[in-house]
Rosetta silent file (secondary structure, phi, psi, omega in degrees, C-alpha in Angstrom):
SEQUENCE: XXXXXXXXXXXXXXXXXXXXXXXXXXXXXXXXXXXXXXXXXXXXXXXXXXXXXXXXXXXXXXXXXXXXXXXXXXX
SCORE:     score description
SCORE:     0.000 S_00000001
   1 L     0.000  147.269 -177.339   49.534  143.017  157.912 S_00000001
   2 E  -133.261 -168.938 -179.998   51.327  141.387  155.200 S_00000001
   3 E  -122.060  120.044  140.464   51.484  137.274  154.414 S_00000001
   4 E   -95.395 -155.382 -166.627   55.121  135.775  154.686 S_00000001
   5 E  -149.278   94.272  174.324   56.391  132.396  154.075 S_00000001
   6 E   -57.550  163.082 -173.142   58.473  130.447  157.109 S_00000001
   7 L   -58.968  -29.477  178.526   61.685  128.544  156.209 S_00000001
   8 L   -80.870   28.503  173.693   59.159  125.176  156.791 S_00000001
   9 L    68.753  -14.045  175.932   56.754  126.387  153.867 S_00000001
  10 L   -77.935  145.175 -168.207   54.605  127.901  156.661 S_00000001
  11 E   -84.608  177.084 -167.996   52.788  130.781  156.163 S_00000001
  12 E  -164.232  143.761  137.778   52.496  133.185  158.480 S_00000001
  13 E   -50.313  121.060  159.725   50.570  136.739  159.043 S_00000001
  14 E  -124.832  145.886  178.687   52.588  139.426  160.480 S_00000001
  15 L   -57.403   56.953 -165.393   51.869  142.642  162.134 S_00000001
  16 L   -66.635   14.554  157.997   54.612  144.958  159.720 S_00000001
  17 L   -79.169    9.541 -149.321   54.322  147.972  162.694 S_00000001
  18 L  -116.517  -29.154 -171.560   56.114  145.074  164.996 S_00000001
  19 E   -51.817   90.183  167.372   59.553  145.111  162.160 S_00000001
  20 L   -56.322  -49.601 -176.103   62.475  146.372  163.584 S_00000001
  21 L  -155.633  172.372 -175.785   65.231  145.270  161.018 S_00000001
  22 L  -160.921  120.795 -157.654   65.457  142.831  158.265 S_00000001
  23 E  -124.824  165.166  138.321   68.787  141.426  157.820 S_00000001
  24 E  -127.995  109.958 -173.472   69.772  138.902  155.163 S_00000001
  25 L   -92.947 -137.661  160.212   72.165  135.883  155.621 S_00000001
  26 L   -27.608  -56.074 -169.328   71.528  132.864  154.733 S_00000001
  27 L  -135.912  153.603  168.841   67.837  132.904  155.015 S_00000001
  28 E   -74.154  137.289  160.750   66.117  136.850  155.576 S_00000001
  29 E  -124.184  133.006  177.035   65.622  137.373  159.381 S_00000001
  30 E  -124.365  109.972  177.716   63.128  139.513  160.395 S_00000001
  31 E   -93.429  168.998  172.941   63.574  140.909  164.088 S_00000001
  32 E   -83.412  152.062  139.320   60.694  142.133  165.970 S_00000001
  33 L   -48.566  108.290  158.645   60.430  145.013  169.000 S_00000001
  34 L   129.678  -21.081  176.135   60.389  142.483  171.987 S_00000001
  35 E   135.963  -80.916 -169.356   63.434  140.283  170.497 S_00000001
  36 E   -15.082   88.522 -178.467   61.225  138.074  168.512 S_00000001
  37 E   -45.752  120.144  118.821   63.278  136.406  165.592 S_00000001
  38 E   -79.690  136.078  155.357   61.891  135.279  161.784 S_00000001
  39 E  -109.479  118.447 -163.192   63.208  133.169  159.647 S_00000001
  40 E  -155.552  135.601 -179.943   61.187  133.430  156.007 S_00000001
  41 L   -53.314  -16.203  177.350   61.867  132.721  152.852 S_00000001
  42 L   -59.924  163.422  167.288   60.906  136.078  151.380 S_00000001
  43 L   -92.591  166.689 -179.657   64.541  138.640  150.585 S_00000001
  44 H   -66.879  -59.701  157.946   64.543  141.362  152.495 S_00000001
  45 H   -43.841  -35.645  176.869   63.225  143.718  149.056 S_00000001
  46 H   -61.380  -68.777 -168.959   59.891  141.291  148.515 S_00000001
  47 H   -65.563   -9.978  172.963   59.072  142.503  152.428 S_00000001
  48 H   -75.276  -29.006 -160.096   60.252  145.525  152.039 S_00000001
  49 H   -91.466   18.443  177.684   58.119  146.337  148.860 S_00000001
  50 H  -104.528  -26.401  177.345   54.956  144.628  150.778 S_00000001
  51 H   -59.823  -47.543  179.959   55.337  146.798  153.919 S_00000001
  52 H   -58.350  -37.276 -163.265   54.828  149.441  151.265 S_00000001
  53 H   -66.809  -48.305 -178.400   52.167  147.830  149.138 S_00000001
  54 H   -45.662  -71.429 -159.376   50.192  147.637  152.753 S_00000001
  55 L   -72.672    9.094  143.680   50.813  151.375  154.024 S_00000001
  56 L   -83.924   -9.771  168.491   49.293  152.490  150.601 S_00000001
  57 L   -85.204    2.182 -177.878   46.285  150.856  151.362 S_00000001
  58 L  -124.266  146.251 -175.461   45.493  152.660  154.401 S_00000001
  59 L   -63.038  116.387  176.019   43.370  155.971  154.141 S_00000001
  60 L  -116.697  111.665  161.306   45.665  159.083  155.286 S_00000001
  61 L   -12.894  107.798  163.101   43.203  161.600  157.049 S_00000001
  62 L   -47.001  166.984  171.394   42.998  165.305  155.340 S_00000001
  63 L   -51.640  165.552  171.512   44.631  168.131  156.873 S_00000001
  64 L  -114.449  145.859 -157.253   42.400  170.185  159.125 S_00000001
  65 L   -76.241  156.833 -154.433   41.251  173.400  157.374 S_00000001
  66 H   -45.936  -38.976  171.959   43.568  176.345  157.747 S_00000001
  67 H   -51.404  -25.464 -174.884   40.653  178.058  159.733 S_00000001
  68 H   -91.487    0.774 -178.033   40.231  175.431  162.749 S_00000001
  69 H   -87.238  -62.535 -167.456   44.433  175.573  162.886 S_00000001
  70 H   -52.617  -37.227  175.857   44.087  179.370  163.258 S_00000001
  71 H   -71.614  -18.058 -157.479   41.214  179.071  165.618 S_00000001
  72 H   -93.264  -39.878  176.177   42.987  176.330  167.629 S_00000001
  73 H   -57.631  -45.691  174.602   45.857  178.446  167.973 S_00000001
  74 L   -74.944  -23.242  152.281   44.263  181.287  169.604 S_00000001
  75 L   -56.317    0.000    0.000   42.586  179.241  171.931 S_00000001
């Protein structure tokens, strides 16, 4: 989740798995999957480098050790 800023000063949560594109006219547009339009004062680089800042914060599982891949295989 990251915090944006609507074109009205409101802030707003968003869901950054739901970001399809990020376009910048006038104002950055952020479409959704499903359609779903933003207009937010952020540039398209500030959300881009917060979608990042986010997905470094989440905990990437280890690998599973080479033995249960060999054993898995052979099952």
């Amino acid at each position: 989740m990251i915090s944006l800023t609507r074109i009205n000063d409101r802030p707003l949560i968003l869901n950054c798995d739901l970001i399809q594109y990020i376009e910048q006219d006038h104002d950055t547009v952020v479409t959704l999957y499903g359609g779903d339009k933003l207009r937010v004062r952020e540039t398209p680089q500030e959300i881009v480098a917060r979608v990042l800042a986010y997905r470094r914060q989440i905990p990437v599982a280890p690998p599973p050790p080479r033995a249960a891949l060999a054993e898995a295989s052979r099952g």
